[in-house]
N, C-alpha and C positions, 0 to 999 in steps of 0.2 A: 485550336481546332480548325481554322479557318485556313490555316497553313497547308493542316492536312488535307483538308478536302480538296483546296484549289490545287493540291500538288495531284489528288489524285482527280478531279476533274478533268484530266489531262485525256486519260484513257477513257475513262465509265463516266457514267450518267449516272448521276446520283442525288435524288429526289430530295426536296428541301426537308420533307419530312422526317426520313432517315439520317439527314443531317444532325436534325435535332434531338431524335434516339440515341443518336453515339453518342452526342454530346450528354446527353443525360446519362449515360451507361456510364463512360470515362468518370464522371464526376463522383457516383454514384460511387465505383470502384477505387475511385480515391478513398472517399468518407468511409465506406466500408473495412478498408483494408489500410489504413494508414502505416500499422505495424511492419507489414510487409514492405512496402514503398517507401517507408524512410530505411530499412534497411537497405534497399537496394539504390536509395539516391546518396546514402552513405558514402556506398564504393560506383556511385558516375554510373549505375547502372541502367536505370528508367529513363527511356529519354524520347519520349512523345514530342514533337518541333510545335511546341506552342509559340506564338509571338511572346518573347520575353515583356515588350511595353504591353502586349492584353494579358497574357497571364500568371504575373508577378503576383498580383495582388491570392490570384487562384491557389499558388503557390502556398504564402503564407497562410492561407484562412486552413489549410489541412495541415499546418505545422513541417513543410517539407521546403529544404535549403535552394538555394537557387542552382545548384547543378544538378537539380531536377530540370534544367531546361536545356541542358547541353543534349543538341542532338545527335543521334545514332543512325546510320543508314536503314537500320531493322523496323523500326518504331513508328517512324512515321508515314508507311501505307501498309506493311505487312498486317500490322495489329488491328489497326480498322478495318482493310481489308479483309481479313477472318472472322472478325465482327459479325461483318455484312454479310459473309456470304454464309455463317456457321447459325447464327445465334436466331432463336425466334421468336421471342420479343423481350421487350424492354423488363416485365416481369421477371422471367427465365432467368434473365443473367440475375439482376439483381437478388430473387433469392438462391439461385445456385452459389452464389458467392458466397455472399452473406452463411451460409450451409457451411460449405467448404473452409471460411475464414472464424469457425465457430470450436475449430481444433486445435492442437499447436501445429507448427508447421507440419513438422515430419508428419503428422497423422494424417497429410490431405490425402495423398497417395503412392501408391507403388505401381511403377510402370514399366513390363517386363517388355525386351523389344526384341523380337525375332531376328536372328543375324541377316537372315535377306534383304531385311528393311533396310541395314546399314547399307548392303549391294545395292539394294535396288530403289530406295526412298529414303536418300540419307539428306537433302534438300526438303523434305516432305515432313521428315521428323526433326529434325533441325528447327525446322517453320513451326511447328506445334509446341514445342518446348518452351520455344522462346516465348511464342505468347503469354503462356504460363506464366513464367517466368517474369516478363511484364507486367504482369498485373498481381503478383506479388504471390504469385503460389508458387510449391519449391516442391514437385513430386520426388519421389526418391527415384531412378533410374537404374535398373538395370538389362544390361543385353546380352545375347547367347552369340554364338559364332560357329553354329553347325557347317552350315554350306562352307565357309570358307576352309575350315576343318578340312573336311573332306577336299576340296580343290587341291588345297597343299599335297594335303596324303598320297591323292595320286598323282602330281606332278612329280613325286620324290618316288614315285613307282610301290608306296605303300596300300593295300588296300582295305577299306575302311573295316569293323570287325564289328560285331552287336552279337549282345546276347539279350535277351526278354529287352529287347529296346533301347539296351545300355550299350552306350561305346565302353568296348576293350579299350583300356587306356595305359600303354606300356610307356619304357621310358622316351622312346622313339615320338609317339604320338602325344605324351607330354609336352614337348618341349615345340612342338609342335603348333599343339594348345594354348600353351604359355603365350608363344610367337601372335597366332591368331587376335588373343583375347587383347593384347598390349596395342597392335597395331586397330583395330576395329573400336579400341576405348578411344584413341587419339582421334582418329576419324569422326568420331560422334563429336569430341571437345574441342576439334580447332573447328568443324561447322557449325555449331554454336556460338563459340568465341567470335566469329566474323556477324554475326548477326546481332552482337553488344549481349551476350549472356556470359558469365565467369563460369566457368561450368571447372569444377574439381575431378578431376580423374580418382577412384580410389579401385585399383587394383588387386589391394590385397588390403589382409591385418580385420577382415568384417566376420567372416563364416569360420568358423574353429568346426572341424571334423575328425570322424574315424574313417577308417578304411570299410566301405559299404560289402565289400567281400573279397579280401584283398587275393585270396588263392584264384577267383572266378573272374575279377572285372579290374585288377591291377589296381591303379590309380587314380580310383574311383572313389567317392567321398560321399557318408551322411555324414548332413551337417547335427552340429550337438549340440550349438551355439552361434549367437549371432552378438557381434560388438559394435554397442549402438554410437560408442563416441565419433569414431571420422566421419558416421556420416549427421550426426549434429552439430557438431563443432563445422562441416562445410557448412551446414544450413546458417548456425549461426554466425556466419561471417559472409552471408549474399551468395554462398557457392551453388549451383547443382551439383548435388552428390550423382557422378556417374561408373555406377559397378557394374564388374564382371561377378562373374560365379565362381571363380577359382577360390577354394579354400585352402586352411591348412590345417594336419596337425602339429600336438605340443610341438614336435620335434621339429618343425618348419617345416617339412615335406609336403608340396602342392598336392594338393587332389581336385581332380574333375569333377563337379556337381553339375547336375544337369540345372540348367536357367530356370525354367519351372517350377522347380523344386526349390531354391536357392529363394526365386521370389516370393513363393509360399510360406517360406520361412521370417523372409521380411515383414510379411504381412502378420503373422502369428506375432512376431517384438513389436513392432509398431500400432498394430490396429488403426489401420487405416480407415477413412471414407471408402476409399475406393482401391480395386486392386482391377488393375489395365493390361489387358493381353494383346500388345499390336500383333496382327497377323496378317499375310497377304487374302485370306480369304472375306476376312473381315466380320468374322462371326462365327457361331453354328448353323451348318446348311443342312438342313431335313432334304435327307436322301430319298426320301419318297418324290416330294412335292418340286425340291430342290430350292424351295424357297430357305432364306435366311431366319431363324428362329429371333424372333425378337424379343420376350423374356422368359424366361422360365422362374417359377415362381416352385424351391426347392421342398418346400412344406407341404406342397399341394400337391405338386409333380413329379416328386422323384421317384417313386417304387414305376409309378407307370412308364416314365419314361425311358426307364432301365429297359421295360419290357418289349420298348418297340423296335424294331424289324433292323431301320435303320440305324440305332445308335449300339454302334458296335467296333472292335480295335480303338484306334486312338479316340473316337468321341468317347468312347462308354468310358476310359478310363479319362480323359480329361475331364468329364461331367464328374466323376467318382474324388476324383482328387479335389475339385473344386467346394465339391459337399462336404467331405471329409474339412477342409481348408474353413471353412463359414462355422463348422459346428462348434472351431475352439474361437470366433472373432464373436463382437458385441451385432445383433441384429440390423442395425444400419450398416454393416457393411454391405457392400457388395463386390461383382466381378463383372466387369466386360471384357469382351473377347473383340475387339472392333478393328477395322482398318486405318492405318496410320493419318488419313486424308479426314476421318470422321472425326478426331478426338474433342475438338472443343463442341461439337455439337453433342457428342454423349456428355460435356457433363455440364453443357449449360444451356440444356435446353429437356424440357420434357418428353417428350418424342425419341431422343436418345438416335443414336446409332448401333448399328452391330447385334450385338447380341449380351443382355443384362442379365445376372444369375445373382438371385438374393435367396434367402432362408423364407423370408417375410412368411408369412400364416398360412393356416390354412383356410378356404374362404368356405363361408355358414349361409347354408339359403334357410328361408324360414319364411312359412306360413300363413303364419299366427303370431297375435303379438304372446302369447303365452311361450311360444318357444325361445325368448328374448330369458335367455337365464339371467339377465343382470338388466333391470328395467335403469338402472341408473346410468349405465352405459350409454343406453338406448335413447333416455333424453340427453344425454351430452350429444351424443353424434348428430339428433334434431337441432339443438342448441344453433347449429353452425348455420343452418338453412338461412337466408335471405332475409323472406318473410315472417319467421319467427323473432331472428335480430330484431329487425323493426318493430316487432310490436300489432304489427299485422294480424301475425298467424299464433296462438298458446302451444305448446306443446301438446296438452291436456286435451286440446280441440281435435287438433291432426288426429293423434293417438284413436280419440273417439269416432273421427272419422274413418279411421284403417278398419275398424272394429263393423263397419259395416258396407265394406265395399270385399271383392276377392281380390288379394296382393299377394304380390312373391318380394323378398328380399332380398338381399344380395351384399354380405359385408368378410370382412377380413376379423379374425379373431380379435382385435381391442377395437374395430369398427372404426378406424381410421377413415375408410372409408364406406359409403350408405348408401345403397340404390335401392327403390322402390319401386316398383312397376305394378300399374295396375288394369285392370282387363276387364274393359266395360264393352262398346263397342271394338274398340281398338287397342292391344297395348303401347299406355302412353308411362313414359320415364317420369313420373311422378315426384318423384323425389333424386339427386344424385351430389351427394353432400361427401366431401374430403378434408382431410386436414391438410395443411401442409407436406406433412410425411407422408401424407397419402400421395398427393403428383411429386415428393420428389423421388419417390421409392416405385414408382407407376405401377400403382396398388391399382389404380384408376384404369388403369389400361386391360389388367386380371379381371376388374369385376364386368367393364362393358363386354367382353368377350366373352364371361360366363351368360351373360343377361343376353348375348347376340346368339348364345348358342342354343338356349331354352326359347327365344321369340326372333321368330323371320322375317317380323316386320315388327315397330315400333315409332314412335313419333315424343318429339319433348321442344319444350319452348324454353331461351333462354334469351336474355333479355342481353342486347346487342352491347351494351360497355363489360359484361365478365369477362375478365381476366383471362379465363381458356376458351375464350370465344373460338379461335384457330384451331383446338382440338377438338370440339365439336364438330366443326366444319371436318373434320377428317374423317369424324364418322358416322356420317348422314350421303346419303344419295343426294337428297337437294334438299332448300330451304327456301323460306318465304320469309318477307321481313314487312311489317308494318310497323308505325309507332311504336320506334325502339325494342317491340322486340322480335326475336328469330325464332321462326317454327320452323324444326326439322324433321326429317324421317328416312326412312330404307326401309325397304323392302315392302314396297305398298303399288298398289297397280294403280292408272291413269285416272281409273271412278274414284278411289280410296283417296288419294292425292287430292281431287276437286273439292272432293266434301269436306273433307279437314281444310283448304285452304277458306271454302265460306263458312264454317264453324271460328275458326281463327278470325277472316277477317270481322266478324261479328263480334270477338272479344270478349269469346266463351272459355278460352283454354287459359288454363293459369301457368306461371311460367317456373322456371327451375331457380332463377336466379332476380336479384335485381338494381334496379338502376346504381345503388350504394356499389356496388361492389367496382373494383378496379375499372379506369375507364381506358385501359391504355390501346385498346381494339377500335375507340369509338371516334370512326373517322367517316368522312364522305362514302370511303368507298365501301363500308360497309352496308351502308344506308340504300341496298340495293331491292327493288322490288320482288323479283323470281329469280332464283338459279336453281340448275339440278345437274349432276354432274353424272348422271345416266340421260336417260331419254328425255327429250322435251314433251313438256304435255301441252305445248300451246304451238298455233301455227309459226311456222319459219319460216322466213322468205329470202332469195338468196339470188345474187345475179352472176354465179357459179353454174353452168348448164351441166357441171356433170361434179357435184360438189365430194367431199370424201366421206369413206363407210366408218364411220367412228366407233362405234359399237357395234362389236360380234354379234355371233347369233350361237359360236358354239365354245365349249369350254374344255372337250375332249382335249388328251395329251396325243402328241405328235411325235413320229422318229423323223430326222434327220439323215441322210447320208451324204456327206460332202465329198464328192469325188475330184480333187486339185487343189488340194486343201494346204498347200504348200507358201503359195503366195500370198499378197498385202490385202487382198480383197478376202481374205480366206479368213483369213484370223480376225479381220475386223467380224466377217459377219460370223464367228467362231465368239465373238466376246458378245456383240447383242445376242446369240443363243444360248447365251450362258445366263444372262438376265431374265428370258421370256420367260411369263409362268406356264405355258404350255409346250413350246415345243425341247425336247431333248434329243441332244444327238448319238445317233445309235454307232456309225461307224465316219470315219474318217480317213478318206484313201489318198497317198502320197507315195510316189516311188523313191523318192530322194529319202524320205522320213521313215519310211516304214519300220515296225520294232520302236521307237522313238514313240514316249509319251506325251501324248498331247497338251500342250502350257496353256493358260488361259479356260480353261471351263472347269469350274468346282463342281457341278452336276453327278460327275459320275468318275470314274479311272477310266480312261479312252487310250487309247495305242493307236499309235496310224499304223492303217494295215495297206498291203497294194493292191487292191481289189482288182480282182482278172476278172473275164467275160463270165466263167463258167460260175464266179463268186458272185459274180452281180446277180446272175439269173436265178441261182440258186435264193438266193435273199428276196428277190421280188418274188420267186413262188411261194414261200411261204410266208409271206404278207408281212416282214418283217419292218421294212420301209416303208414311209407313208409320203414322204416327199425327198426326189432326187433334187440334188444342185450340184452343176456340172460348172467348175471353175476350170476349166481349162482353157490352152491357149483354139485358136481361131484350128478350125481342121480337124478338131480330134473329138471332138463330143459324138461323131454321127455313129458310132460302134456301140459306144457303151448305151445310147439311147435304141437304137434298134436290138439290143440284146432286152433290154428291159421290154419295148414292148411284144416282144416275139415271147413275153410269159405268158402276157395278158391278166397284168395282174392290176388291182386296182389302185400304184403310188399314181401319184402326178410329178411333171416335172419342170424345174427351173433351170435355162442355158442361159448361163453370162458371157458367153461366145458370140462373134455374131453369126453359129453357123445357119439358126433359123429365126432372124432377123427379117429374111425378106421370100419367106415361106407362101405360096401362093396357095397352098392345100387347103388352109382354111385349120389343120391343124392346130396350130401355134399360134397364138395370141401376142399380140408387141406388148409389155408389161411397162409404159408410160403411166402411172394411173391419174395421174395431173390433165393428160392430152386427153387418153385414152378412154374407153367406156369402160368404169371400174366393176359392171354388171356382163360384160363381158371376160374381164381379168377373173371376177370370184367364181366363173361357173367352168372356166379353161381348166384342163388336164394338162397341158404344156406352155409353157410362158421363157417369149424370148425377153430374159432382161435386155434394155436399151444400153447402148454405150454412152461411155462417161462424156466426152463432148458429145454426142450427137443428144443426151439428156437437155446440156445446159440451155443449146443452140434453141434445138424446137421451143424450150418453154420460153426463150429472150425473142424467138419470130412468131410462133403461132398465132398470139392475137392479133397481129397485123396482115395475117395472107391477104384480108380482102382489101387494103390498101396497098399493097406492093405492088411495083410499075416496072420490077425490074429484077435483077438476081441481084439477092444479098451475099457480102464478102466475109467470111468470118474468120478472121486474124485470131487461131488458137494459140495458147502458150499454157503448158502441164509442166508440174514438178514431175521430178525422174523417177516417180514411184510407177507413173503410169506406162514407164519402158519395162515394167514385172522385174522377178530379180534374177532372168540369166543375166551376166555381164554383159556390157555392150558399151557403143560410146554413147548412147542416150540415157545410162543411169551411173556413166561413171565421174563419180564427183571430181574429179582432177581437173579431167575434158572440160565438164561444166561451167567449171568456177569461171566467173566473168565474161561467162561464153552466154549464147542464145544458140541451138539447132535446130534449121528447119527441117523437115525428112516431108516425103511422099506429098509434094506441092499440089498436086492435082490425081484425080481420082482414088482420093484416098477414102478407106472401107466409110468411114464415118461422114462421107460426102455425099455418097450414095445413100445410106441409110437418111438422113436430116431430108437430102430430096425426095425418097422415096416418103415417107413418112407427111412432111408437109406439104406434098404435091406438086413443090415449085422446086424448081433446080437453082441449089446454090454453089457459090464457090469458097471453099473449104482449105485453110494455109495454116497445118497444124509445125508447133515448134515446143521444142524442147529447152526448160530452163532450169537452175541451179537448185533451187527451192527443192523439199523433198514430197509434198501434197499438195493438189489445188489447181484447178483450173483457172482461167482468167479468156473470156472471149471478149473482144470488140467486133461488133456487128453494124457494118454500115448496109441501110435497107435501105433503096429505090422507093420514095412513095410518092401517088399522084400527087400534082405540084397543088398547091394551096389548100390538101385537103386535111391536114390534123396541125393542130399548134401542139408544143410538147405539153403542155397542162392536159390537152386531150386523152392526148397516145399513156399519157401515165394513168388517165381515168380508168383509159380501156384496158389497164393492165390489172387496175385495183380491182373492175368487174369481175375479171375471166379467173382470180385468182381468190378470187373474196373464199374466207375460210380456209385457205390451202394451209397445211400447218407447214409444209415443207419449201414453201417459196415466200419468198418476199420480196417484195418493189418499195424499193427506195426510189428517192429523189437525184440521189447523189450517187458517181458512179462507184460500185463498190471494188474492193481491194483483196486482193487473193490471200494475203496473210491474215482477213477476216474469215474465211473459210475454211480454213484447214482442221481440220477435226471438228467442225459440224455438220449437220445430217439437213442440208437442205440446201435449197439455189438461191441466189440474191439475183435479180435484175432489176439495172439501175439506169440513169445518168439520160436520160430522154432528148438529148439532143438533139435539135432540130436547124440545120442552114440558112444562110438567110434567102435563100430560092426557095425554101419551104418544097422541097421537092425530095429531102435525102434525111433520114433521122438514122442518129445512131444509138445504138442498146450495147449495154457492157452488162455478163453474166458470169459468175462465180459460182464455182460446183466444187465440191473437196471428191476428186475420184476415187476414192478410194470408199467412201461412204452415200452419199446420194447418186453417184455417180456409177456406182456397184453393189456394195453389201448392204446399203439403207434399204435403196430400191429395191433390191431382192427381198427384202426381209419387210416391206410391204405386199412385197407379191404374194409369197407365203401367206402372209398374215391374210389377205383377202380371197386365197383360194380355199384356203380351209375354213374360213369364216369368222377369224377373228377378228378383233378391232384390228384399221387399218396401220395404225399408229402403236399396235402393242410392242413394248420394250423398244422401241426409237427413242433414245434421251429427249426430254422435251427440255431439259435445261441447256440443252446445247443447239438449239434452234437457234438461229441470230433474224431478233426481230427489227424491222425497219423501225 
């Protein structure tokens, strides 16, 4: 372990703590899983880079040979790495495992993999397998090969044919098919094979079929049968079994099965734990909300959810087929529909990813304890409670207690899992008792939402070492912690909050859980006084003179129209509008694109249209826009903006141009919100986004205008995404390579703006380099001679910044391949001369996100009222 860490030390910072988790996980999943791992140290396959002198002995005490320590390239950071960055906590893994390793192999699962994945995330699922694989589970694999289908078909000038959703499948598109399925298996098996996984190709000889309607869809196959030996026989010799869908019949003639169906089938022989849908969407999206369905709970939900609005064409029938799919499997199965990047968090973690589809019950509220048809049930499920364990609390007592308080209930038909709530002054979570099957089936997750949806506020104490401490904290607004334990709540106003925090600190509220239970939560940093993850109810103080708006004020839905929606800035901020739970985009205008379906937003079917004058006005008279964003290049926004406002209609709008940038009407608003007054950005009808350097520059000089003796020089350099993507020599990589270009040395647009804006005239030297995103500025600043040491100048940066989630000041100067594809600015390196007269600031901006589509998509976000920071990745922030 110590191998592994220092090797990955290298890159991440990786807490002593979390050292010690993996090391406990790893070991854990030895003990666990030994069966597995001597099979695969059999054939040289597990290969963790332990120190052979420290883990020899490690070796033997779990009965595994010494080429258990030959290592593998894969092994020794990819697998801890997914660890860390997948798994949440030490609990999760170990019983997920334990769960999964409680079947024979074949039974863990079946994982159907959308042919685009192969295109588009074949590095992504390659990386997920292998995990697997490492730690001794053997999914069954199979994958479709649609897209590429089709590619072929029409390069050979055939075009593709469907009927109810089926490909016509003649001999032409046979052979075709064949071609595809053979080439896309290899691909999946030699990027495994590089990653130390033996992955078995099985092509054929598994699905035995008839012809599904041989006059209607040709070569087209239900399957009648499924032959479970090749893919046992790979399991039992260390292999991943990796299939296609092609079947046969008696007579050897291939037939086409659709992958769906094929894996459906798998899972009906096998009975699985789990049956896994990788897809690019990464789940079910509720076309209302556009949010991602997190579970559906089939016993409870299905007649209604047949009913609603949204689930219709391919949802209604993949929901239909899935239900159908559960009804002939054993009740712990399940289905996830997830994205190929989420897999080990769906299944070794609680919380899950994507979207989980079980049979599981249907859930029973109740009253009275008279409506408890089975009082025997009903003490097992107390049974489980904390204080009853102990010795504490009788059954008999509670029970007598219920008997004279008013309670609601809240359980799954065998009461797996137990929720109490009772409603005296306040409803307080009383009781909330699970078995095991209850969080790993997230029976727990169905009942708090039934209990969230019948009470708008509630409050429950759980005592700081339980085990789900962390998902508590995920469904509370804030908490309070004293002597061990945590009081939480939602939905309770600032009075409600105070009183319950001195009834608590008083030692009047009994809790849900206690100290006995798991302690693996119970560290320093939990042992926190106040947090609330809405509104503070206690004073703040901040040496931020214009701090950020964190919390909206409103929650209405939003249209979008992006007008130059064609380039790099366009589609980033096309993928954060695909996240936001408010806004959605109505229209999308590209002349280049136009007809052409918009990639990247699940939300809705979008088309880029080419919106003309008389289309835009037309849209803003009938109020169909709520907010424009004008991505065009420099010169061209002034039309489409005076067409809109010559409706007088009530959108607002956002130019990433700089055509009103240096607007003296009073119109237009500069959209800094770091610089800028963020009470002037939320109340603006027109907002000029800032440019990508003239961003980095102000926020690397601002806090020092009233020191500066002089004009600062700022020595730019942008990857060539920032040349847009007509062709040119400043985005063509040939040019580049090993090159630097300077262009427009003096009075360049973004010279003028950084002067205009921080009232001092500087001098601006923009270049062009190889890299494909990411600014990098060195800023040498004039400042009066002995008046700041660099300890100072960095104070003053942590002041003016204090709180900013999008900037950070480091010590050290930062590196432009640390910024690329994150949503914020680094200024660093405080360098001061020894005249004490000259300091220089080094500032890193990814233009293409904070430098364009972030900042816009705060601008938004604060003109309509939302939190400033809604849908901005916060895991891609890079913190000092």
């Amino acid at each position: 372990m110590q191998v592994i860490m220092s090797q990955l030390h290298k890159t991440e910072t990786i807490r002593k703590k979390l050292v010690k988790i993996i090391e406990s996980i790893l070991c854990t999943m030895l003990s666990r899983n030994v069966s597995g791992l001597k099979r695969a140290c059999r054939h040289g396959l597990y290969s963790l880079a332990y120190c052979r002198t420290a883990s020899q002995s490690k070796y033997m005490k779990y009965g595994l040979s010494e080429s258990f320590s030959k290592t593998r390239p894969y092994s020794t950071r990819s697998t801890v790495v997914q660890l860390l960055n997948n798994i949440g906590s030490k609990r999760e893994v170990e019983q997920y495992l334990k769960y999964f390793t409680s079947v024979s192999q074949q039974q863990f699962a079946v994982i159907k993999v959308g042919g685009a994945i192969i295109t588009q995330q074949l590095n992504e699922l390659a990386s997920c397998l292998a995990f697997l694989y490492h730690v001794g589970l053997y999914p069954i694999v199979l994958h479709g090969t649609g897209p590429q289908i089709n590619e072929l078909l029409e390069n050979e000038g055939v075009e593709p044919e469907y009927i109810d959703g089926i490909r016509i499948t003649n001999a032409k598109t046979m052979e075709v098919v064949r071609k595809c399925f053979l080439e896309q298996n290899l691909r999946l098996v030699t990027a495994l094979e590089k990653m130390g996984v033996r992955a078995r190709p099985i092509t054929a000889g598994v699905f035995g079929a008839e012809y599904l309607d041989q006059d209607k869809y040709q070569l087209v196959g239900k399957v009648n049968s499924v032959n479970k030996t090749p893919i046992e026989a790979a399991i039992e010799a260390g292999y991943l079994p990796i299939l296609t869908s092609l079947a046969e019949t008696p007579s050897g003639q291939l037939l086409n099965v659709n992958a769906d169906v094929a894996a459906g089938e798998l899972a009906r022989e096998f009975e699985p734990l789990k049956i896994v849908y990788l897809n690019e969407k990464g789940g079910i999206i509720n076309g209302e909300t556009g949010e991602k369905v997190s579970v559906i709970n089939l016993d409870e939900e299905y007649e209604d959810l047949l009913k609603q609005s949204w689930v219709k064409y391919g949802t209604k029938l993949k929901i239909k087929e899935i239900h159908d799919l559960l009804q002939h499997l054993p009740r712990s199965s399940s289905v996830a529909i997830i994205d190929v990047d989420d897999l080990q968090k769906e299944l070794f973690t609680d919380s899950g990813a994507g979207t989980l589809i079980r049979r599981g019950y249907k859930l029973i509220n109740r009253n009275s304890l008279s409506e408890f048809g089975n009082p025997d049930l009903l003490r097992s499920a107390l049974s489980r409670d904390p204080q009853i364990k102990s010795g504490k609390l009788s059954v008999a007592s509670y029970l007598k207690h219920l008997e004279s308080v008013d309670f609601k209930s809240y359980g799954d038909e065998p009461l797996e899992v137990l929720a109490i709530v009772t409603n005296e002054k306040l409803p307080k979570l009383d009781k909330f008792l699970s078995s095991k099957t209850g969080w790993l089936n997230n029976v727990t997750d169905n009942i708090f939402s039934a209990v969230k949806k019948d009470f708008s506020s509630l409050y429950w104490v759980v005592n700081e070492n339980d085990a789900n401490l962390a998902w508590y904290f995920s469904k509370s607004d804030g908490s309070f912690a004293k002597n061990n334990e945590i009081l939480f709540w939602y939905g309770l106003n600032t009075e409600q909050v105070s009183q319950l925090i001195k009834e608590f600190d008083s030692s009047s509220i009994s809790s849900l859980s206690s100290k006995n239970d798991s302690g693996v939560f119970s560290t320093s940093a939990q042992k926190r006084g106040y947090h609330t993850s809405r509104n503070s109810f206690r004073a703040y103080s901040t040496t931020n003179p214009n701090p950020p708006v964190r919390e909206g004020t409103n929650t209405s839905r939003a249209k979008v129209a992006l007008i130059g929606a064609r380039g790099y800035t366009g589609q980033a901020l096309i993928n954060m509008i695909d996240k936001h739970p408010y806004l959605e985009l109505s229209h999308v205008s590209s002349r280049e694109l136009a007809g052409q379906k918009l990639k990247g937003y699940n939300k809705a079917n979008i088309v880029y249209s080419n919106l003309q004058a008389e289309d835009i006005k037309k849209l803003e008279d009938n109020g169909e826009v709520d907010m424009w964003v004008m991505a065009l290049p420099n010169g061209v926004c002034k039309p489409f903006v005076d067409v809109i406002e010559s409706a007088k209609g009530k959108s607002k709008i956002i130019d990433l141009s700089a055509d009103y940038r240096f607007d003296t009407t009073g119109t237009w608003v500069y959209g800094l919100p770091e610089l800028n007054d963020r009470t002037k950005i939320a109340s603006a009808t027109r907002v000029s986004n800032p440019g990508c350097y003239a961003t980095a520059a102000q926020c690397a000089i601002a806090p020092l205008v009233d020191y500066i003796s002089g004009t600062p020089s700022i020595f730019g350099v942008s990857g060539y995404s920032g040349a847009g993507t007509k062709p040119s020599p400043k985005n063509d990589v040939k040019y580049l390579t090993n090159n630097l270009i300077p262009y427009s040395l003096t009075d360049h647009v973004h010279e003028r703006e950084i002067s205009t804006q921080l009232g001092l005239e500087v001098a601006f030297m923009p270049h062009v380099a190889q890299w494909f995103q990411g600014i990098s500025h060195t800023i040498s600043i004039p400042i009066k001679p002995k008046s700041l040491t660099s300890r100072e100048i960095r104070n003053i940066y942590q002041d003016r910044y204090q709180g900013e989630q999008l900037i950070t000041v480091s010590g050290e100067a930062p590196v432009v391949k640390d910024i690329s594809g994150k949503h914020g600015v680094v200024v660093g390196a405080f360098a001061v001369n020894s005249a004490e007269n000259r300091v220089v600031v080094v500032a890193t901006i990814d233009n293409l996100l904070k430098g364009a589509a972030t900042q816009c998509l705060q601008n938004i976000n604060l003109m309509m009222g939302y939190g400033e920071y809604e849908a901005i990745p916060d895991d891609l922030i890079i913190r000092g």
